[in-house]
C-alpha positions in Angstrom: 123.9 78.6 93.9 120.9 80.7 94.5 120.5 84.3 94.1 118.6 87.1 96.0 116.3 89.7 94.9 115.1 92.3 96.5 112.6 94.8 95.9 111.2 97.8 98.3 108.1 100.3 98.3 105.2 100.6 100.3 102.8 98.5 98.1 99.4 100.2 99.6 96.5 99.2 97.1 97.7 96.2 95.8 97.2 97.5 91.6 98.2 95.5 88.1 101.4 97.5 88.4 102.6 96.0 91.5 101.5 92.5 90.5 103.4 92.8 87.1 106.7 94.0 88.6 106.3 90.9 91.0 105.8 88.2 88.0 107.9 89.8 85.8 111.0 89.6 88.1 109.4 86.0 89.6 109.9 84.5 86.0 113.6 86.1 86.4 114.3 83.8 89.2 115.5 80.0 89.2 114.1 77.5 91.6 116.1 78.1 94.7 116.1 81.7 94.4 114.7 84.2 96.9 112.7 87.5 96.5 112.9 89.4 99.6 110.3 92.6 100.2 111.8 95.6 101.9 108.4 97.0 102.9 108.1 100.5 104.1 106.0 100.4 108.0 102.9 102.4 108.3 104.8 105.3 110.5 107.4 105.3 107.1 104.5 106.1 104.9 102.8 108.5 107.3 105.6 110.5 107.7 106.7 110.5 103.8 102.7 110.7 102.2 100.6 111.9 104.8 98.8 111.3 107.8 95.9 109.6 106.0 98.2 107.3 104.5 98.5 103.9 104.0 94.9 103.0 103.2 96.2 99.3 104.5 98.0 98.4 107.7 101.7 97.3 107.8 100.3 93.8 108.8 97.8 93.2 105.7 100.3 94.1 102.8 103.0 91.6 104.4 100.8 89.0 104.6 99.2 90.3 101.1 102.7 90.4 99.0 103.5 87.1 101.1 101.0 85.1 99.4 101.5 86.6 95.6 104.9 84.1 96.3 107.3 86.5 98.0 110.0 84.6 100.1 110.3 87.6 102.5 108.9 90.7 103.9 110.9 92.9 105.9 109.7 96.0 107.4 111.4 99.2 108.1 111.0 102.4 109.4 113.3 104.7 108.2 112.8 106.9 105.4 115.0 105.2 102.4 115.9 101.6 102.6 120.0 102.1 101.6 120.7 101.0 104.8 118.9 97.6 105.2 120.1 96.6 101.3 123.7 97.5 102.0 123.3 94.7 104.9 121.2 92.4 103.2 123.8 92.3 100.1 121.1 91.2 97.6 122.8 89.7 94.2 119.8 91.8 92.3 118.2 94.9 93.3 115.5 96.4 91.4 113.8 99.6 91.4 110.5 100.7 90.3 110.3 102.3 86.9 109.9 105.6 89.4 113.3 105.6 91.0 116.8 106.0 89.1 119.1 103.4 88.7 122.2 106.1 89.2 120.7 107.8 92.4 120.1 104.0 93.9 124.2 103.2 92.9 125.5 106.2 94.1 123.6 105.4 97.7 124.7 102.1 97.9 128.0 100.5 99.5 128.2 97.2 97.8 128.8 96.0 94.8 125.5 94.6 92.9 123.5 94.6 89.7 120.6 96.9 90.0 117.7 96.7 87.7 114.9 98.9 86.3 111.2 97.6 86.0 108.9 99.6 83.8 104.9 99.7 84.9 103.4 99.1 81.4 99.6 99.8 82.9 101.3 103.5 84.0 99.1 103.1 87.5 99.7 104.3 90.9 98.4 103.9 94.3 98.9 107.8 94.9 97.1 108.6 91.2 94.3 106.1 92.2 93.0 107.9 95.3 93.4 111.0 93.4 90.9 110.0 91.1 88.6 108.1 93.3 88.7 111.5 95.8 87.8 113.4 92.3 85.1 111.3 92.2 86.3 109.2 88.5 84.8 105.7 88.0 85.9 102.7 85.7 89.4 104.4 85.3 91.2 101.0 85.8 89.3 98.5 83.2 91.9 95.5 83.4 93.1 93.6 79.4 90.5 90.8 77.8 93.7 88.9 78.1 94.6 89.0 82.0 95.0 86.0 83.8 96.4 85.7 87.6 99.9 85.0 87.6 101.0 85.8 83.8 100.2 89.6 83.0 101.9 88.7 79.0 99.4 88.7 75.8 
């Protein structure tokens, strides 16, 4: 029987972070299993980081995270995605290494195993344009050992 995953955040400046948690949860999965994006809109991110935020449309970072192998990308609009994953009833949720697994439980309604993801390169989109805006260079210097679609030594 195959499972779904499900993931949500805004994913604006597609970094190593983002691209680990997606492999490292893709090598998680079976064959027939499904990782569905909850994928916060462009008003969503507006409202909750700013008016000169995201840096990429809704449209581009669907079809962006759609062709790293996600299944699915939803969008929505309102401010915490509770809602959508109580209907969606994913067998795994996970949340970024950001967000608290006991906060997430306590929002929920159903009953389903939720899982913590840590970002080993320690990377944000936020910190990023804070230190391009401050003007920093060569900050981001990806491993020697880096290859697309297996971020493991």
């Amino acid at each position: 029987m195959s499972k779904v995953f499900l993931i949500n955040g805004c994913f604006d400046l597609i970094h190593l972070g983002h691209l680990d948690f997606i492999n490292s949860i893709k090598q998680e999965m079976n064959k027939n299993d499904k990782l569905v994006v909850l994928l916060n809109s462009d008003y969503n991110i507006s409202k909750s980081k700013g008016f000169n935020r995201p840096i990429f449309s809704e449209n581009y970072r669907k079809k962006f995270l759609l062709n790293l192998g996600v299944d699915e990308v939803i969008l929505f609009d309102d401010e915490k995605a509770y809602d959508l994953i109580n209907k969606i009833e994913p067998d795994i949720y996970y949340v970024g290494y950001d967000h608290s697994i006991e906060n997430a439980r306590k929002k929920l309604k159903i009953n389903i195993f939720i899982k913590n993801k840590t970002n080993k390169y320690m990377v944000s989109t936020t910190k990023i344009i804070k230190d391009i805006k401050n003007g920093h260079k060569k900050l981001y210097k990806w491993p020697l050992w880096f290859h697309w679609g297996n971020s493991n030594p």
